[in-house]
N, C-alpha and C positions, 0 to 999 in steps of 0.2 A: 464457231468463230474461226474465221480464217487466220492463217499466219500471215503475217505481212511478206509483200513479196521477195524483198530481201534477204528473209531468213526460208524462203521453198527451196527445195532441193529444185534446180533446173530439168534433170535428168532419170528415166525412168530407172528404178531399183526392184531387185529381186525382193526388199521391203514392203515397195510397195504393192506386189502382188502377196503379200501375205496380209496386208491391209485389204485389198478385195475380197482375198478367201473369207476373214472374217466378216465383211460382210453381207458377201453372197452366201456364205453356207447359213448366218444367221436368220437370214428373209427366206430360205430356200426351204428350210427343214418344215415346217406347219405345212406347205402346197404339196410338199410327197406324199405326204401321209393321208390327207384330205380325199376322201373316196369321188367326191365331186369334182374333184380336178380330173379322175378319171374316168368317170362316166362323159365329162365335157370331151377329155381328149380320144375317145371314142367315139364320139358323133361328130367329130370334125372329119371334113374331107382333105384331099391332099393340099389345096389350095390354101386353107386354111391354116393348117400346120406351118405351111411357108410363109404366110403373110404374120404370122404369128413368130416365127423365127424372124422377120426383117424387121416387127416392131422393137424384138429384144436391139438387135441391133441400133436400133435407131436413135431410142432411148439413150443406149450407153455412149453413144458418140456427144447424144445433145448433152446429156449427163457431165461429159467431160470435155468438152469442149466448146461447146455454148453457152450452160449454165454457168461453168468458172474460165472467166472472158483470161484470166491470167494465162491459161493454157495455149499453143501452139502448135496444131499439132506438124506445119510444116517445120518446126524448128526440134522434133524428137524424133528416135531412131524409127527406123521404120523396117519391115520386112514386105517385100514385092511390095512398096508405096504406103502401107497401111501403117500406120502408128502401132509399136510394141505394143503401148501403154494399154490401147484400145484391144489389140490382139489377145493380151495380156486378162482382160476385162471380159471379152467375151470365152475365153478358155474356164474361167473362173464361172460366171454366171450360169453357161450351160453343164460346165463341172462338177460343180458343187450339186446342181439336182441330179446329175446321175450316179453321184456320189452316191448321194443320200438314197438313191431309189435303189439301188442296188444292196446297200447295206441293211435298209428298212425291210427289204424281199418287197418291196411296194407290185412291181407289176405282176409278179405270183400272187398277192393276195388280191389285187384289183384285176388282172386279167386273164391270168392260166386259171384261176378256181372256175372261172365265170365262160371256161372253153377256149380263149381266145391263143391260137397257136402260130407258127411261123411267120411270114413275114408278118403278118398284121399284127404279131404281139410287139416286132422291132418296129411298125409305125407311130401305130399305138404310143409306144413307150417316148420314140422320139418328141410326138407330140405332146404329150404331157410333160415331158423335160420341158419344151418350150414355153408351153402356158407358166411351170412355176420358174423358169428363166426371168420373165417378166419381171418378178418379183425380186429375184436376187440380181438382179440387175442395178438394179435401183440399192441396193443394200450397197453391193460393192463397188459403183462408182460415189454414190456417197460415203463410203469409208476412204477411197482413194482420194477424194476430194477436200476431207475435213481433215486428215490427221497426217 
C-alpha cells in the first residue's frame, strides 16, 4: 500500500538508498550462489551480457518511474541529466550481486575451479552480476517504491 501522496518525502534520501540495498541485496543473494546462473553467464556472448545490462536498466527506470506515476523524474536531482534516485538504484542493483559474489567466493567456486582465468573470468563475472541484477532490480526499486 502506498502512502498518500501528501505524506511522500518529494526528494531523494540517503534513506532511501538504504531502502534499495534491502532490497536488492534481498533478491540478489539465491542468483549468486545458484551454479546455473553461471554456467548461463558463461555461454553468453558479449552482446548478450550488454543487452542483459540495458534490460536491468530498463526495468528499474519502468520500476520507478512508470509503474509509480507519482514520481518525476524531471522534477529530482539529477547527475549529468540522469535522476540520483535511478543512479542511486542501479549502483545498489549491480552492487549488491557483486557484493554478494565476492563475499560467497561465487566466481572461484563457479569459475577459477572450472579453469576459467583473466580477462574471461572479469567477463564472465560481469555477466553473471548482470543476469542476477535483474533480480535485485526489482527487489530494490520495489522497496524504494513501497516504503
Amino acid at each position: 500500500m502506498k502512502r498518500p501522496r501528501s505524506l511522500r518525502r518529494p526528494n531523494f534520501r540517503i534513506a532511501d538508498s538504504a531502502q534499495q540495498a534491502v532490497g536488492g541485496f534481498l533478491l540478489a543473494g539465491p542468483f549468486v550462489v545458484t551454479e546455473e546462473v553461471w554456467v548461463l553467464a558463461a555461454g553468453m556472448n558479449w552482446l548478450q551480457g550488454a543487452l542483459t545490462a540495458g534490460i536491468v536498466a530498463l526495468i528499474g527506470y519502468a520500476a520507478l518511474y512508470r509503474a509509480d506515476t507519482d514520481r518525476d523524474p524531471e522534477s529530482e536531482k539529477d547527475i549529468a541529466g540522469i535522476p540520483v534516485r535511478f543512479v542511486s538504484l542501479m549502483i545498489v542493483a549491480f552492487g549488491s550481486v557483486a557484493v554478494l559474489a565476492v563475499v560467497f567466493d561465487a566466481p572461484d567456486t563457479f569459475l577459477i575451479e572450472q579453469g576459467v582465468a583473466g580477462v574471461e573470468l572479469w567477463v564472465t563475472t560481469f555477466r553473471a552480476v548482470s543476469v542476477g541484477a535483474v533480480f535485485s532490480v526489482v527487489g530494490a526499486a520495489t522497496a524504494d517504491s513501497v516504503f
